[in-house]
Structure formats: C-alpha cells, structure tokens
C-alpha positions as CSV (number, residue, x, y, z in Angstrom):
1,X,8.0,-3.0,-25.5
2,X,5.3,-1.0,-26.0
3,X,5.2,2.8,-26.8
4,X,2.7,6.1,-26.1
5,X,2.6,9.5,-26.5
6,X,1.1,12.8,-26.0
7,X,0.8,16.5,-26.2
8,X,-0.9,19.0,-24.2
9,X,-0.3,22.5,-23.7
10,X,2.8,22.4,-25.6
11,X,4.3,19.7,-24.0
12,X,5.2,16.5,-25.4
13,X,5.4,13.3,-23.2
14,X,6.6,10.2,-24.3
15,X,7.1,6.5,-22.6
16,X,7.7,3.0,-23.3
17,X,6.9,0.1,-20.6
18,X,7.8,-3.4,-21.2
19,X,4.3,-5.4,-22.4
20,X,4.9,-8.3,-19.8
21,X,5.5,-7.1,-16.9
22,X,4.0,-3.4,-17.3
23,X,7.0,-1.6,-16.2
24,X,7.9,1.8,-17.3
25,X,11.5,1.7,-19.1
26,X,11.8,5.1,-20.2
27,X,9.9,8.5,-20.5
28,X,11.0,11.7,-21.7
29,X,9.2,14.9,-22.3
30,X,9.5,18.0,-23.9
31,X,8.9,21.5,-23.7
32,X,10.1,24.5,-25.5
33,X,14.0,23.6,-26.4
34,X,14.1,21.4,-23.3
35,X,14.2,17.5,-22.9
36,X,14.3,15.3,-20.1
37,X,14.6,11.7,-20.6
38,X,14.9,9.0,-17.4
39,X,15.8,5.3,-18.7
40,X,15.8,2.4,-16.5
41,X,19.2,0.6,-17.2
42,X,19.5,-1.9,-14.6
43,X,16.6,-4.1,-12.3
44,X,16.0,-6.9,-11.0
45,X,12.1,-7.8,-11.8
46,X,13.0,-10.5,-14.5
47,X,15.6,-12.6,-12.7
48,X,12.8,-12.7,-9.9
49,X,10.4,-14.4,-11.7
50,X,10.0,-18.2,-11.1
51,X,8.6,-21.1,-12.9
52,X,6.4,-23.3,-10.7
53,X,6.4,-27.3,-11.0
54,X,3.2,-28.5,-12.2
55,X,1.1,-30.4,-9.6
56,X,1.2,-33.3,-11.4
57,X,4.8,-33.5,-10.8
58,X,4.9,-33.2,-7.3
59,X,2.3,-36.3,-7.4
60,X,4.9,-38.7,-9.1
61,X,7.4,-37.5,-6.2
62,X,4.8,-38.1,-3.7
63,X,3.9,-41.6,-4.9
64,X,8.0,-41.9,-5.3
65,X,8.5,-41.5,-1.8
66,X,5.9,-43.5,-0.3
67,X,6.8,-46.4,-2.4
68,X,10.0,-46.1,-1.4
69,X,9.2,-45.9,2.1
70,X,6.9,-49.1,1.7
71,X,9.8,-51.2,0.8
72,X,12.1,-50.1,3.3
73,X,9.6,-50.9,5.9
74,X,9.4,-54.2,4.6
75,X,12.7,-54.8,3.9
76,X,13.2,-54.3,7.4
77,X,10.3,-56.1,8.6
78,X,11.2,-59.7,6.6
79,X,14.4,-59.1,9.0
80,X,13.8,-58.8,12.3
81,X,15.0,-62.4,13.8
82,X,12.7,-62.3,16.7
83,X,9.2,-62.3,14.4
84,X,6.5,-64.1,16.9
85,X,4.3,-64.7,13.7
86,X,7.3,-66.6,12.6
87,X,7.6,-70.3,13.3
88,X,10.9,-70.8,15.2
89,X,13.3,-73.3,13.4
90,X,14.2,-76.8,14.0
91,X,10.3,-77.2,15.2
C-alpha cells in the first residue's frame, strides 16, 4: 500500500492506494475539528485477475491432439475390411 499527503489552505488530505493495481483504499481529510474518512472494505478487482497459460503450453496440447488424432485415424484405417489396396485372402 502506498501512502500521500497534503496540506493547502488549511486542509489536510490524506490517501493510500494499493501499489498494484492503483486503486484508491482510503482517503480522509481534514479541516478545522472536522474529519472525513471513506475506506473501501469490500471489492472485487483481485479475484478478477487471471493468470494466462503460457503459449508454449497450448503447443504441447496442440501437438497432443493431433497426435492423437493421427492414431485414431489409423487405427481405424488398418480396419476397414473392404481395403482395395489390400490383397484379398486365399489369393
């Protein structure tokens, strides 16, 4: 968290914003005998932040899934009975 403060005019203003995201979390200021203070106490911003795969992850998936695809195809290639390439048997 990071802090600042001023005066001007007789009036003191004070805040404090969270360094990573840059939100304000409370400021307050003061004049005379009076002092207002406004606090954040709930939000959302840090349970919206999201960590992205690195590309070189979604490569290995990529390569996952096409070899997998390659073998299935042959797989089901090798049995289909009717194969004209194939010489028939008993020939």
């Amino acid at each position: 968290m990071i802090y600042a403060s001023f005066s001007e005019y007789g009036v003191q203003f004070s805040y404090y914003w969270d360094k990573e995201t840059g939100v304000m979390l409370e400021a307050s200021t003061t004049s005379g005998d009076t002092t207002a203070t406004g606090k954040v106490t709930e939000t959302n911003i840090w349970e919206a932040t999201t960590k992205r795969m690195p590309w070189w992850l979604w490569v290995i998936i990529a390569v996952a899934i096409a070899v997998v695809a390659f073998t299935v195809y042959r797989l089901k290639r090798r049995k289909t009975p009717l194969d004209p390439t194939l010489p028939l048997e008993g020939s």
